[in-house]
N, C-alpha and C positions, 0 to 999 in steps of 0.2 A: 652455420647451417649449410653453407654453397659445399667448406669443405666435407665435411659430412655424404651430401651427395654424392663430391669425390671419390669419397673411401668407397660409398656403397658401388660405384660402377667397378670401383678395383677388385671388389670379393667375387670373384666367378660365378657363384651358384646365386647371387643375388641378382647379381649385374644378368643374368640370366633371365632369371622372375624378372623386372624392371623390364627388359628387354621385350619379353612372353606379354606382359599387360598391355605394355606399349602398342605391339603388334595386332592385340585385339580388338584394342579402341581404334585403332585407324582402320580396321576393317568394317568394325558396329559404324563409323564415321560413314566411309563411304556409300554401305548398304543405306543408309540414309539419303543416299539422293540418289539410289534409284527408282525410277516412276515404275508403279504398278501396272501390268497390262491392262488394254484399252483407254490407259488415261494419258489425257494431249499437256505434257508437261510443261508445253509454252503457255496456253491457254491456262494452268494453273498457276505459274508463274505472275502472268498480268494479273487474275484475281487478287492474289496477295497483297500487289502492287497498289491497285484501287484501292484495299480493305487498308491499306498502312494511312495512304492518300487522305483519305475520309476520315481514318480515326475511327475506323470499322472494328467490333470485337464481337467477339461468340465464347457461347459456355464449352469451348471445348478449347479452353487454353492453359490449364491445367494440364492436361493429356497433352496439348502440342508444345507444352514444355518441357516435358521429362523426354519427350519424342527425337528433343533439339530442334522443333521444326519439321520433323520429317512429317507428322498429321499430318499437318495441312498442305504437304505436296503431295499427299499420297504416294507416298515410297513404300518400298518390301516392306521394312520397315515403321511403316506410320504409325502401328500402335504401342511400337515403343520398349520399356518395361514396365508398361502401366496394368496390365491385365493378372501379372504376376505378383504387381504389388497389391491389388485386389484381391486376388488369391490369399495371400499370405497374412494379409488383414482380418479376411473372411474367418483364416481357419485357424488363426490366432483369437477369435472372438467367439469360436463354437469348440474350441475347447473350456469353457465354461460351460455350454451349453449339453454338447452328450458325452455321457460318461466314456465311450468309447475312446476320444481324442484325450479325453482328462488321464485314463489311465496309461494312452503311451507316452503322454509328455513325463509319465514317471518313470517310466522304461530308458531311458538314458538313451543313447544314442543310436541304439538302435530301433526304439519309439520314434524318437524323433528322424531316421533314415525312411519310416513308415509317412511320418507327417510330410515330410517333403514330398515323397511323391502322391500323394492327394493334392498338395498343393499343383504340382507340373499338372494333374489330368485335371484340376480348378481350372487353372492357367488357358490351356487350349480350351475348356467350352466357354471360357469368358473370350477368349481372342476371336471365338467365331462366333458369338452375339454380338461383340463390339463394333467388329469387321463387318455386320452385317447393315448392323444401325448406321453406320461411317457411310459407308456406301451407298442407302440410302439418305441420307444427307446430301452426298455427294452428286445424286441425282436431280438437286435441285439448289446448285451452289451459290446461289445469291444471298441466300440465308447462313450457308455455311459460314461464307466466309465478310459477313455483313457490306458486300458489295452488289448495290442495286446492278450495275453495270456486269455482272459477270452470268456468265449464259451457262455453255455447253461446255465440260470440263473431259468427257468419257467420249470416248468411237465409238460404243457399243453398249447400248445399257440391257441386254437380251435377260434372259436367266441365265443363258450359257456363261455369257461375259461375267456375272453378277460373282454366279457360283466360283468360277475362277481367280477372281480379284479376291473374293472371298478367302481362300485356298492358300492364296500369295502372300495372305496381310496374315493367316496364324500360324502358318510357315516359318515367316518372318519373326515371330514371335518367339517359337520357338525354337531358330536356330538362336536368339537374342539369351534365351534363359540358357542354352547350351555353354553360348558363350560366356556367360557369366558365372558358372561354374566352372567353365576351365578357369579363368583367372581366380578364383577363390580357390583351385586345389592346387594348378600350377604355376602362381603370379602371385603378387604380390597385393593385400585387402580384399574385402568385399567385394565380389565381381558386380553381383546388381546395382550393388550402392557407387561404386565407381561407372558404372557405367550411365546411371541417372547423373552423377557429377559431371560427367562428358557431356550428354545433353544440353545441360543446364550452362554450363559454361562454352559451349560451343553458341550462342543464342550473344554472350555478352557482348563481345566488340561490335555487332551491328546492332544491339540495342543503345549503347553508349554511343555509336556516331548517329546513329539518328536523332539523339537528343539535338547533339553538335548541328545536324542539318536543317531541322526545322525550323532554329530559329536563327540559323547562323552567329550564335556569340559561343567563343570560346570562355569569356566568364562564366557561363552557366556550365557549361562543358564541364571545365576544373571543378568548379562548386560542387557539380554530382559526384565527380569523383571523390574528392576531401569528404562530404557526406559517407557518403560508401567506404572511405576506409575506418573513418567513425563507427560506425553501424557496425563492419565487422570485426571489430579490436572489444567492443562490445558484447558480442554474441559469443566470442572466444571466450570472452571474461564467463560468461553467464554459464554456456555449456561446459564448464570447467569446474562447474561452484558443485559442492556436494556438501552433504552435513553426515558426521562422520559419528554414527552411534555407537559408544565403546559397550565391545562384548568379551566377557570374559569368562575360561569354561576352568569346572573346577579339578582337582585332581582325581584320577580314579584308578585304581587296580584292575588289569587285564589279563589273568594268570599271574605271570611274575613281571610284565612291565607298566610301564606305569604311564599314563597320557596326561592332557590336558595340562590345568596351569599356564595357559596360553592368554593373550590380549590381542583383541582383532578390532575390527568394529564393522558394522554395515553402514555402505556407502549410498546415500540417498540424494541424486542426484537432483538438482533446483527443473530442470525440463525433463525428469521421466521419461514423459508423452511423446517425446521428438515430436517431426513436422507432421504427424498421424492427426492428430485436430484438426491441423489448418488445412489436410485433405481431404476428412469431413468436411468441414464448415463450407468450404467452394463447393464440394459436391453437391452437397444439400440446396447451396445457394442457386446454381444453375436447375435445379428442378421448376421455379416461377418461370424463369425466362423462356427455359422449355417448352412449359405446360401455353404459355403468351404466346408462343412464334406456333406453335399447332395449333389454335384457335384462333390465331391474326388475319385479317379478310385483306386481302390483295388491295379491295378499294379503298381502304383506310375505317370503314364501317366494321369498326371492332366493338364490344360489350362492356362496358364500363370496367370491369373488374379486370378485365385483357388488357387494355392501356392502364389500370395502376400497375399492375404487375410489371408491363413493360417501362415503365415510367421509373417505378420505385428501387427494381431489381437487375437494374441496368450497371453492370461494372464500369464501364465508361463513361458513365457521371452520376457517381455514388449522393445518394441522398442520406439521408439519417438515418428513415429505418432502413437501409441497405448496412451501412456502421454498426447501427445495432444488433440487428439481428444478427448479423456476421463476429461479432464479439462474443454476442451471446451463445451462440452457437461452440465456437471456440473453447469459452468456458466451460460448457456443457462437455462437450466431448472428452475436454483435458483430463477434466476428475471422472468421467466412464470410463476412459482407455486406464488411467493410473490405475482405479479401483481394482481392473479388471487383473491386470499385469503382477500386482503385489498384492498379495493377501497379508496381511499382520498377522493373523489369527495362526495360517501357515506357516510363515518365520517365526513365532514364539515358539509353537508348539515343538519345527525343529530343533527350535535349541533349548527346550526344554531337553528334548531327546537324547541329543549329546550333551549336558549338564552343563549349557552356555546360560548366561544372563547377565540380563544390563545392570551395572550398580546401583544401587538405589530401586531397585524395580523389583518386584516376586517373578518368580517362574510362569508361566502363564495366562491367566487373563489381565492381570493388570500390565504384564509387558506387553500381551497384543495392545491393548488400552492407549498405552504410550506410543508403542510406534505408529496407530492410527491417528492418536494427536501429533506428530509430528509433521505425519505426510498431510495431515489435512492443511498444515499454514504451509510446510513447502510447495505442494502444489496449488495452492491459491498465488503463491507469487509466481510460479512458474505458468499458470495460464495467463496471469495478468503479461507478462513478458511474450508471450507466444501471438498473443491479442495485439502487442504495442509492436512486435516486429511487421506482423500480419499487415497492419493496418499502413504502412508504411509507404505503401506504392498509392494508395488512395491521398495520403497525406501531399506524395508529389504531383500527384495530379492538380491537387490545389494548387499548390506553390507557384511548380515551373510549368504545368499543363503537360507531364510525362507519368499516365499511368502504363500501361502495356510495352513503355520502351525503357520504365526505370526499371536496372535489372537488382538494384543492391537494395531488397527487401521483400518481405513475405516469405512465399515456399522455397525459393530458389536461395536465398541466403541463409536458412537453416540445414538446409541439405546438402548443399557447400563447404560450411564449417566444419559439419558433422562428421560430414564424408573426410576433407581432408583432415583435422583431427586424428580421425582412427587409422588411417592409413599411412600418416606420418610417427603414430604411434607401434606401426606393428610395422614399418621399414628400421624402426629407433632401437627395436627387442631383438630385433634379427640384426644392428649393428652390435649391440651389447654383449649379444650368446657368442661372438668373434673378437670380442677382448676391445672392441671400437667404442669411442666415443659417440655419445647418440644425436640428434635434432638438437632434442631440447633441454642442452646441456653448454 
């Protein structure tokens, strides 16, 4: 594999691309730690400090993980490419809904150059609802950042200031989706998806030494890590696994040539879904804690229903129904998001169209029939798998008492694989089309 990378630096027009991404993530890096005007960067800094101290957490750790961190410094930066993947989930879920989005995802590519840009103008009015909500947060950071001890974070909380900071964080947002297009047209993989892999792994080495510092053993130290290489040799295995439906189309006359006669099959992947559930399920999850810290009474005289919520719903010492519901959730979402993504009904009837079908199966309804029984037991194992990784950082919590510092599970190690996966797969196609030996050969 090392030499492989080799080669690829050798070929000019790649070792270019590799160069071009390189270049963009160390700039998305940087823009990350610059502080948002009016905001006292030292003063955000000790917040963090305290909230690590304590064992402090908030429902906005989700978002200051794809962020890399940069949330919760409120950098240009802070919201990330979360606003965008909000978008794109949005209007991936309301092309079922109005016919208009339905008929240009049939339009090819250039329906789909229509859908992207809904998405970009989705993108910015969610970066300035988000940016708006942040900020007030931010005006009262003891809560943000689960630090009783942290006071005044802002110079200036004016409107003037407000609206500014505002301005800088969808700004930032959108030089972020900028940039993730260029490396998708001129770099090498997914710009967005690499660029949430940046995030996500720029967060590792100071969640793994802080394991190391808290309790000072280097045996637990190692253990996480042997853990985590487990986990991930695992989820390669899993996001690798597909069940392979043979399709086969029959011969037919075209004027004078002659088609089909071909053997293919559809690839049905065991996780469909990717880590889209488990960004459901947290999201959903942080709406109790939410609805609890805005009806919480400063003097501790909370309403009975406000301390279970805070009690129950708490990620930093997960109960049962917190497990639960968060499983259940998971489940819930896995089989809406598949259902929604694959139709059967749609794939039969195309390959009714072109005179494809499954052996053993009729043309039409009882092939949709079949491939709805299929996907119904693959993704019953694939939520149960999305659930068992999910729940992983809760599990260390028990163990070693590292939830929020164990990095190798839940969202961040599906998104990791995934990302690198496909990225090592379209460096491996672009070895291949130059007569080179690939990755994963």
């Amino acid at each position: 594999m090392l030499s492989a990378f080799t080669r690829a630096f050798k070929t000019p027009d790649l070792r270019n691309k590799l160069l071009f991404t390189l270049g963009i993530i160390v700039l998305f890096r940087l823009g990350s730690h610059v502080p948002t005007p009016n905001v006292d960067y030292t003063a955000v800094q000790d917040c963090i400090a305290g909230a690590r101290d304590e064992g402090g957490t908030t429902f906005l750790g989700i978002a200051n993980l794809f962020s890399g961190g940069a949330l919760l410094q409120l950098s240009i930066f802070a919201l990330g490419i979360m606003p965008y993947i909000t978008a794109s989930i949005i209007v991936q879920l309301l092309t079922v809904v109005i016919p208009r989005f339905e008929q240009l995802k049939k339009e090819g590519q250039a329906g789909q150059a229509k859908m992207t840009q809904y998405t970009r103008y989705l993108t910015i009015a969610l970066a300035v609802l988000q940016s708006a909500t942040f900020i007030t947060f931010a005006r009262n950071p003891s809560q943000l950042f689960g630090n009783a001890n942290c006071t005044d974070i802002l110079y200036r909380d004016g409107l003037g200031s407000i609206v500014l900071m505002v301005l800088t964080m969808t700004a930032g947002t959108g030089l972020i989706m900028w940039l993730g297009e260029l490396i998708t047209d001129k770099g090498v993989g997914n710009g967005m998806s690499l660029l949430i892999f940046t995030s996500i792994t720029a967060t590792f080495p100071g969640s793994l030494w802080a394991i190391q510092q808290r309790d000072g053993r280097w045996d637990i130290f190692f253990l996480v890590i042997a853990i985590g290489l487990l986990i991930i040799a695992a989820v390669v295995f899993v996001e690798q696994s597909q069940r392979r439906i043979p399709v086969q189309y029959a011969k037919r006359m075209v004027g004078r040539q002659m088609y089909g006669g071909t053997s293919t099959y559809i690839p049905i992947k065991v996780n469909m879904a990717n880590v889209i559930p488990v960004i459901f399920a947290s999201s959903m999850l942080a709406l109790p804690t939410m609805i609890a810290q805005y009806r919480s009474d400063p003097t501790g005289n909370n309403p009975g229903w406000v301390d279970w919520l805070m009690v129950n719903f708490n990620p930093s010492q997960p109960t049962w129904v917190y497990i639960l519901v968060f499983t259940g959730l998971i489940l819930f979402f896995t089989f809406f998001y598949v259902s929604i993504t694959f139709n059967p009904t749609e794939v039969a009837d195309n390959m009714k169209k072109y005179g494809g079908f499954i052996p053993g199966k009729r043309a039409g309804r009882p092939t949709a029939e079949y491939l709805q029984y299929v996907l119904t037991r693959i993704t019953a194992v694939g939520a149960i798998y999305l659930a068992l990784v999910s729940l992983i950082p809760l599990i260390a919590l028990v163990l070693v008492g590292a939830n929020q510092n164990f990095p190798f599970g839940g969202t961040s190690i599906l998104i990791m694989v995934g990302v690198g996966l496909e990225t090592v797969k379209q460096i491996e196609s672009q070895l291949q089309q130059r007569h080179y030996e690939g990755f994963l050969r």
